[in-house]
C-alpha positions as CSV (number, residue, x, y, z in Angstrom):
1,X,62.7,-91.0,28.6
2,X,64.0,-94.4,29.1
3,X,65.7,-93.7,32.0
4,X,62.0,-92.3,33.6
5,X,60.6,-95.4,32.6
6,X,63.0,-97.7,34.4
7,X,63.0,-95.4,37.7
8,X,59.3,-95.4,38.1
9,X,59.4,-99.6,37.7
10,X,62.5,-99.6,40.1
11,X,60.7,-97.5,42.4
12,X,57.5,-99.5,42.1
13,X,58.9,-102.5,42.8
14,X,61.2,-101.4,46.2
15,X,57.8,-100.0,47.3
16,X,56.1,-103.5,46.8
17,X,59.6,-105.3,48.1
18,X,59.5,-102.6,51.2
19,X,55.4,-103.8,52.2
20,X,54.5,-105.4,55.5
21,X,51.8,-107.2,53.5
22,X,54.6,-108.7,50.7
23,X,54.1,-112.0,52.9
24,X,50.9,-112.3,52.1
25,X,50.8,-111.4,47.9
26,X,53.0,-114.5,47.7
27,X,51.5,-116.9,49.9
28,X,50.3,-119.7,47.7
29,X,46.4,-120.7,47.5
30,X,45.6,-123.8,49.5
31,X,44.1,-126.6,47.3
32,X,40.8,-127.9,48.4
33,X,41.3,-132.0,49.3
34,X,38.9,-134.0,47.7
35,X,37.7,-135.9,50.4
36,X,34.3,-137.3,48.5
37,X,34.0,-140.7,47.3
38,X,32.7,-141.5,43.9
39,X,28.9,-142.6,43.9
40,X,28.6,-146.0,42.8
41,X,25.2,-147.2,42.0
42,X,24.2,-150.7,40.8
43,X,21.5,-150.1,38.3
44,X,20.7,-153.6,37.1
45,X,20.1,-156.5,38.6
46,X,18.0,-155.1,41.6
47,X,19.2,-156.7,45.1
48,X,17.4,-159.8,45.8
49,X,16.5,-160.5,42.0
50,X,15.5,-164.3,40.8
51,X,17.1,-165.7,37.6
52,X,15.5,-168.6,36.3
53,X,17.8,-171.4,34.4
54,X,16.1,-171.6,30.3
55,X,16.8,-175.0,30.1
56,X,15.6,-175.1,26.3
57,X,18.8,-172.9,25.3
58,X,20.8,-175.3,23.4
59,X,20.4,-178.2,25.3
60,X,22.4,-176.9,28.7
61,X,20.3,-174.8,31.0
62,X,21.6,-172.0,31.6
63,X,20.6,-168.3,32.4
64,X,22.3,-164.3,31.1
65,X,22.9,-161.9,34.0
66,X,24.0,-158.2,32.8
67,X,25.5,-156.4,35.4
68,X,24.7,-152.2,34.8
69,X,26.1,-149.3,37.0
70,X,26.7,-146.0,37.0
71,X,29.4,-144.0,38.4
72,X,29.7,-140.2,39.3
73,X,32.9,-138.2,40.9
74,X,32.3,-134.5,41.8
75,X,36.1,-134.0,40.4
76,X,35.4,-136.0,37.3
77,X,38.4,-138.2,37.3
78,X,37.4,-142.4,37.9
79,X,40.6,-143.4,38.3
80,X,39.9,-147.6,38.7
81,X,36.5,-149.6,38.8
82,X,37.0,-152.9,39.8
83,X,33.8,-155.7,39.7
84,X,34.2,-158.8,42.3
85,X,37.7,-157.6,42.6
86,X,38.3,-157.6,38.9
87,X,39.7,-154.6,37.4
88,X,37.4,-153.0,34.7
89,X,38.9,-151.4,31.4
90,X,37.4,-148.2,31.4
91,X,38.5,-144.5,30.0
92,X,39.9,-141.9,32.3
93,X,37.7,-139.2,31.0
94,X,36.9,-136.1,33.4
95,X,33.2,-136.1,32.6
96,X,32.5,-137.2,35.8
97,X,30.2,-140.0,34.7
98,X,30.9,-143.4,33.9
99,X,28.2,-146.0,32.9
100,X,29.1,-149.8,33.0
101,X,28.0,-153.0,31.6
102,X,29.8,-156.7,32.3
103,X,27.7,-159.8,31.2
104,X,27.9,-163.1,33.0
105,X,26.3,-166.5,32.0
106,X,25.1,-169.3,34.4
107,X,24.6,-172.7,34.2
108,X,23.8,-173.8,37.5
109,X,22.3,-172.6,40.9
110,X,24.0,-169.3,42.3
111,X,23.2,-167.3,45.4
112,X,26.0,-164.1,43.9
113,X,26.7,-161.3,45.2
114,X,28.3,-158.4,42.9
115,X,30.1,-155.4,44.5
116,X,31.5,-152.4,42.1
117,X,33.9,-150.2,43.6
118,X,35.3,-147.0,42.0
119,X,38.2,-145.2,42.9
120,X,39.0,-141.6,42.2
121,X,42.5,-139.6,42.0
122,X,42.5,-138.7,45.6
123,X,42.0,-142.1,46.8
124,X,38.2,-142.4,48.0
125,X,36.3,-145.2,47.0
126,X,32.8,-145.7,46.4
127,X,31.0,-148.9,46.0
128,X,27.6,-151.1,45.7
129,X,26.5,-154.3,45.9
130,X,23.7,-156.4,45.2
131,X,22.7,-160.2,45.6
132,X,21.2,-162.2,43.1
133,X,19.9,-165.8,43.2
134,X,20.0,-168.3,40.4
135,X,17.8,-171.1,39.8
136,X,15.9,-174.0,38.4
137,X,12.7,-172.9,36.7
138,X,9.7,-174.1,38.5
């Protein structure tokens, strides 16, 4: 009986060696590139925003920007964010959605731009930018 057995797997497997089409049951399954940067969007401050110097904050005038953005891969995996060229601490979660925050405080006039980029595991790179303008209340 267990000599049946092992003849009908022997034979089974010289028929699938003896195939013209072996070639093509082991050909391995191209992987997809991911060729699609994340999107990076700037959510807060709007491009072209006015900041106004409180000079009654503690005797220095001075004026809180927080910077909010929101990042989405279609593979999940953010692998950097940097702000101004400053790398953000951030988790490498595969949720495909990241949401940022980074506060900055002023105490003088300020024409600033702020860029975010985001890079994912393949190497694309998103980004966004806005400009913001700081100054003396009228």
């Amino acid at each position: 009986m267990k000599s049946t057995i092992w003849s009908i797997v022997l034979m089974g497997l010289i028929l699938c060696g003896c195939s013209k089409d072996t070639k093509k049951i082991y050909e391995p399954i191209p992987q997809l590139k991911d060729v699609t940067p994340p999107k990076v969007e700037i959510t807060s401050p709007k491009d072209g925003e006015i900041f106004y110097l409180n000079p009654y904050c503690c005797g220095i005038p001075r004026v809180y920007v927080a910077l909010q953005f929101t990042i989405r891969d279609k593979d999940g995996l953010i692998k950097s964010i940097y702000v101004n060229g400053e790398k953000q601490n951030h988790n490498d979660l595969a949720t495909g959605e990241y949401e940022g925050f980074v506060g900055y405080v002023y105490t003088a006039e300020h024409q600033i731009q702020y860029t975010v980029e985001a890079y994912d595991h393949a190497g694309n790179i998103g980004r966004d930018s806005v400009r913001i303008y700081v100054k003396r209340s009228e």
